[in-house]
N, C-alpha and C positions, 0 to 999 in steps of 0.2 A: 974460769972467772964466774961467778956468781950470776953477775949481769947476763950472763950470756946464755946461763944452766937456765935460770927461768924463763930466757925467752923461747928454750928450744923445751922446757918444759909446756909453755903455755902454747905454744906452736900445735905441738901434739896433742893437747888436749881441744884446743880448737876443729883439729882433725878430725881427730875422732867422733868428737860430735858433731862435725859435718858428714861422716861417712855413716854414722850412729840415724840420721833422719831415714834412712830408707827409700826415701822418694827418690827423683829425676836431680835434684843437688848432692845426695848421700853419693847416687852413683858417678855422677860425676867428676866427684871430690875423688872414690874410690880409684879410679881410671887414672886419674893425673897422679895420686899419692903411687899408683902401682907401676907408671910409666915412665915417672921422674924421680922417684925419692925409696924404688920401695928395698935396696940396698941398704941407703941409711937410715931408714926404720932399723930396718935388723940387725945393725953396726949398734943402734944406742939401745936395743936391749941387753948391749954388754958393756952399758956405762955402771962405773963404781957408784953415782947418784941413785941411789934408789927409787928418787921421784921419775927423772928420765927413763931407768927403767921400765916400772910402772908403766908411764904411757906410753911409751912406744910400746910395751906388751898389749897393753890392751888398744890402742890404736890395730894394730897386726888381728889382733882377737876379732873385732868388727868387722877386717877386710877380709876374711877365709871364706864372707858368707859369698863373696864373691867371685866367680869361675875363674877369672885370670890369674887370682891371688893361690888360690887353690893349685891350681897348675906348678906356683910356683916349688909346691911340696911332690912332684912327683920329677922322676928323672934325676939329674948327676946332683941338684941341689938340698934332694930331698933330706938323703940322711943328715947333713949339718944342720937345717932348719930343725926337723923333729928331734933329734937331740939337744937344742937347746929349750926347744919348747921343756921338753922333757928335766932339763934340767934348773929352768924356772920353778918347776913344782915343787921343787923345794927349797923357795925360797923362804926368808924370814917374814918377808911383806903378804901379807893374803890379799893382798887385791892385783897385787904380781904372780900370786899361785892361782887363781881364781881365773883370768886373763888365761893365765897358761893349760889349764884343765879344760878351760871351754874350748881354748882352740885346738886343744886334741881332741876334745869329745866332737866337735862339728868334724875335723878333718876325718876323725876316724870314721864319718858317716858313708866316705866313699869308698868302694873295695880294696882299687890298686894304693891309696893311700893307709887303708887299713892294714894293710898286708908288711906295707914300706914303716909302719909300727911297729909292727911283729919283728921287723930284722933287727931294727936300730933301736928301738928302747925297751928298757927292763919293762916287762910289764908289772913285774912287783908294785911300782912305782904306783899306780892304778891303786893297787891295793891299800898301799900306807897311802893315799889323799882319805880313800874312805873313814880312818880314823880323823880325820880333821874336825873340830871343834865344832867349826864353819857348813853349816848345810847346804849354804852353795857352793862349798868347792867339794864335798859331799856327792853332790846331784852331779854335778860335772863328771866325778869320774866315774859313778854308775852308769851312767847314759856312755861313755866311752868304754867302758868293759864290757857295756850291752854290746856296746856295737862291734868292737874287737869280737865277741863270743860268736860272732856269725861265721868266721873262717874255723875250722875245725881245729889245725892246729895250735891256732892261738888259743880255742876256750880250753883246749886241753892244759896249757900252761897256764892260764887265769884259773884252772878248778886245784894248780899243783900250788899254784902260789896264797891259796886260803881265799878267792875272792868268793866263792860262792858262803862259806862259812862268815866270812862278812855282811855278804850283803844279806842273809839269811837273817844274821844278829838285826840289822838294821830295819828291816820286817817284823820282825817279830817285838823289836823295844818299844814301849809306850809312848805316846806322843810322837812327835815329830812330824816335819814335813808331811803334807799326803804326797807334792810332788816328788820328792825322795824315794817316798818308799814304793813309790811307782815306776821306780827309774830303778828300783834295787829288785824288783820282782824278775 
């Protein structure tokens, strides 16, 4: 029902811009979305709505900055999560791929969660965002192939799958981002 789509749309968008403040309300919003709801976040990133989608991606995208949320990518849960993050990235919506690149590029900030990338998703995937039109979803998966490229075996497969030859291109092209091409060095 319609009625019902907007409201768990604007639900989440409320969310997210409560947990989006950062302060002593951002975190607290975070805590209660992660101890009561953080299940059905993840259930309505595989709503047919594109808008539900959406926000509950990016609702999720906001809460990774957060250790609890984080945890919740490591251990029996982990491969289902990062594989659907994973398969967000190629969605048709870019503020859906966008959401989904940044929370792999933060997740992949952490070792044992970098590592738990390396098992469960193509890392190819990395590579075709960098062609993206979009310079911020662009910068997102630089900053995640940076950070992937720290485990040995991973940057070996990121040098077999063309990313260095990408983000090379993307260095060397005129104009663009500086923060891009700083995230592509």
């Amino acid at each position: 029902d319609d009625g019902n789509t907007m409201e768990q749309f604007e639900a989440l968008m409320a969310l997210t811009n409560l947990v989006s403040m950062g302060d002593e309300l951002g975190g607290r919003t975070a805590q209660t979305v992660f101890e009561k709801a953080l299940k059905e976040v993840d259930n309505l990133q595989l709503s047919h709505n594109e808008l539900i989608q959406r926000a509950a991606s990016e609702l999720l995208c906001n809460l990774v900055v957060y250790d609890k949320v984080r945890d919740a990518y490591r251990g029996p849960q982990a491969e289902r999560r990062l594989k659907l993050w994973a398969a967000l990235t190629t969605s048709a919506d870019d503020p859906t791929v966008r959401a989904a690149s940044g929370a792999l590029a933060m997740l992949s900030e952490e070792e044992d969660i970098r590592l738990a990338i390396g098992e469960h998703v193509d890392l190819s995937r990395f590579v075709a965002l960098l062609d993206s039109s979009k310079p911020g979803i662009q910068h997102r998966a630089a900053e995640a192939i940076r950070n992937l490229a720290m485990e040995p075996p991973l940057a070996a497969r990121l040098v077999a799958s063309g990313a260095v030859l990408r983000l090379h291109a993307i260095v060397k092209a005129p104009g663009g981002p500086k923060e891009l091409k700083e995230a592509a060095l």
